[in-house]
C-alpha positions as CSV (number, residue, x, y, z in Angstrom):
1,X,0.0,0.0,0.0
2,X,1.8,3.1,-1.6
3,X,0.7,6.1,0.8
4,X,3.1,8.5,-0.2
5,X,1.9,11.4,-2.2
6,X,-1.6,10.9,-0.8
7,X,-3.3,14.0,1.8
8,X,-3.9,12.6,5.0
9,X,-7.1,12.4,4.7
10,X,-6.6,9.7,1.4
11,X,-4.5,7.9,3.9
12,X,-6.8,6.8,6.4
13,X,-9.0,6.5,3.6
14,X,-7.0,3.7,2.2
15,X,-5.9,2.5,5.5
16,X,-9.5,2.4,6.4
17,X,-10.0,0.3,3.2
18,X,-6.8,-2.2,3.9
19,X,-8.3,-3.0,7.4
20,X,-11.6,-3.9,6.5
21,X,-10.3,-5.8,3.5
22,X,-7.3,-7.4,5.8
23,X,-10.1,-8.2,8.2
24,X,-12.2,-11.1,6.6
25,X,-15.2,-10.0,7.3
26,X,-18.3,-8.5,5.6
27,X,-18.8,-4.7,5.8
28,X,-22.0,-5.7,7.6
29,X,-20.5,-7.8,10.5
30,X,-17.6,-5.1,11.1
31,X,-20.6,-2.0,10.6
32,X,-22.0,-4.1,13.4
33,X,-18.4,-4.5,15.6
34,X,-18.1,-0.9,15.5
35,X,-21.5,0.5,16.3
36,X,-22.2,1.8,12.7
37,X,-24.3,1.3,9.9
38,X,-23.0,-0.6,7.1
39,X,-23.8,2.9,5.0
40,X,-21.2,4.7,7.2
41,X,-19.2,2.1,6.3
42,X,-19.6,2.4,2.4
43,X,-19.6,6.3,2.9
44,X,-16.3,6.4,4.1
45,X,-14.7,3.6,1.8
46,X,-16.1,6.2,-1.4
47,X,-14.9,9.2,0.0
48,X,-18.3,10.6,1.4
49,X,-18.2,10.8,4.8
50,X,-14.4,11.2,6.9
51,X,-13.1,9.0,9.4
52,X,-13.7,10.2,12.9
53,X,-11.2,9.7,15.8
54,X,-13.5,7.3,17.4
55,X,-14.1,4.9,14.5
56,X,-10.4,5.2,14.0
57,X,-9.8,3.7,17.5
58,X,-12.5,1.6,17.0
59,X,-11.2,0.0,14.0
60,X,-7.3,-0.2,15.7
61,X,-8.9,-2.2,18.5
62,X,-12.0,-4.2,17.1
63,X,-10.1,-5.7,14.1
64,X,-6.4,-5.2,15.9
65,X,-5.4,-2.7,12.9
66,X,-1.9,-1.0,13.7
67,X,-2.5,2.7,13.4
68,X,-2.0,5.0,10.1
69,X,1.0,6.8,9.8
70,X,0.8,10.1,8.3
71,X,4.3,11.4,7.9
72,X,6.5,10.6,4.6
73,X,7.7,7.4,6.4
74,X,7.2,3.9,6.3
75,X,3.3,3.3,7.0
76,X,3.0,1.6,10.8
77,X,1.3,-1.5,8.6
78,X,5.0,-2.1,7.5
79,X,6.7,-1.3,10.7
80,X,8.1,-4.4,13.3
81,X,5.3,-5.6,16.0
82,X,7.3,-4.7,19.0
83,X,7.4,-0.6,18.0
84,X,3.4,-1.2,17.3
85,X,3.4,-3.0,21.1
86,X,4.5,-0.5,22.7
87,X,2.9,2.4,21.4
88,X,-0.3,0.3,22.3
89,X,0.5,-0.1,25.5
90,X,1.3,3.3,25.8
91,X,-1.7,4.7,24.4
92,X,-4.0,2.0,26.8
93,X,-2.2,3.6,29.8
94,X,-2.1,7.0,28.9
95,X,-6.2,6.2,28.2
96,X,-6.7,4.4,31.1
97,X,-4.8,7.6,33.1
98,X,-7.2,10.1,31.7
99,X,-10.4,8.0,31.7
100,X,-9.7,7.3,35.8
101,X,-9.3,10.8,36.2
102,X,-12.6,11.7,34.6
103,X,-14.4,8.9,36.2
104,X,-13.8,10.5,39.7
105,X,-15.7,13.7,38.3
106,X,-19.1,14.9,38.5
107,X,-20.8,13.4,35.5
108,X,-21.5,17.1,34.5
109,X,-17.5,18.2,34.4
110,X,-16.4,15.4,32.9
111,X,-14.6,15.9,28.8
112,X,-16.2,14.1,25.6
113,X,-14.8,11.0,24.6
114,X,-13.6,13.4,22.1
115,X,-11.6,15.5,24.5
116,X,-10.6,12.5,26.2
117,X,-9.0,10.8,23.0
118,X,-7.3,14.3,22.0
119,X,-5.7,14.3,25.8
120,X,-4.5,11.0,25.0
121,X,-2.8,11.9,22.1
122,X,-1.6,14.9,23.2
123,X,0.5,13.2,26.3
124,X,1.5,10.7,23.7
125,X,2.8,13.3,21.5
126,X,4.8,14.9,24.2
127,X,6.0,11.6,25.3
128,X,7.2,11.6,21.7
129,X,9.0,14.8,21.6
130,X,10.9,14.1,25.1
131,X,11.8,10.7,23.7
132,X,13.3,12.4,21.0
133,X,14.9,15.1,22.5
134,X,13.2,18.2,22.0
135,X,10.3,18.0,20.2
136,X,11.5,20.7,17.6
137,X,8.4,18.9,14.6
């Protein structure tokens, strides 16, 4: 799967596409995995409808996808299991850090999953930049 010259956006297209084809399964059984309808499915393999953060977890976790990768490197698909491993782990304890903290909140103050899965990232992009010395991206 070439992904080079291809917007981000065509990226998780087509890494959309490989996972659901790499998975096995009918559109219908995975719609059904991931709490969608088999037309959200189809929307977002034409190009009608985006990818949301959610349904991109969703599909990491439910059919045990590796990530996208949308810098000019290799994609994660290609990368060795133990980098994927870790980042997972990482990820599932930075989540599990964040979601403990909102679950001791008044259901009023609490974030969106939304919020809660761009907090993750966030800690896992500054875990990023420290690993790397800097974080000068």
């Amino acid at each position: 799967m070439n992904l080079s010259n291809e917007s981000p956006e065509e990226k998780i297209r087509a890494w959309f596409r490989h996972a659901l084809e790499s998975s096995g399964k009918k559109d219908k059984e995975i719609a059904e995995e991931l709490n969608v309808t088999p037309a959200t499915i189809s929307k977002i393999k034409t190009g009608n409808q985006h990818v949301s953060a959610y349904l991109l977890l969703a599909v990491h976790e439910k059919l045990n996808t590796p990530l996208p990768r949308l810098s000019k490197q290799e994609p994660v698909i290609s990368q060795d299991r133990e980098k994927q491993q870790n980042f997972t782990q990482l990820f599932d304890l930075a989540y599990d850090q964040i979601h403990e903290q909102e679950r001791r909140k008044p259901e009023t103050e609490r974030m969106s999953q939304y919020s809660m899965l761009s907090a993750v990232f966030h800690v896992l992009k500054s875990l990023k930049e420290n690993s790397e010395g800097g974080g000068d991206e």
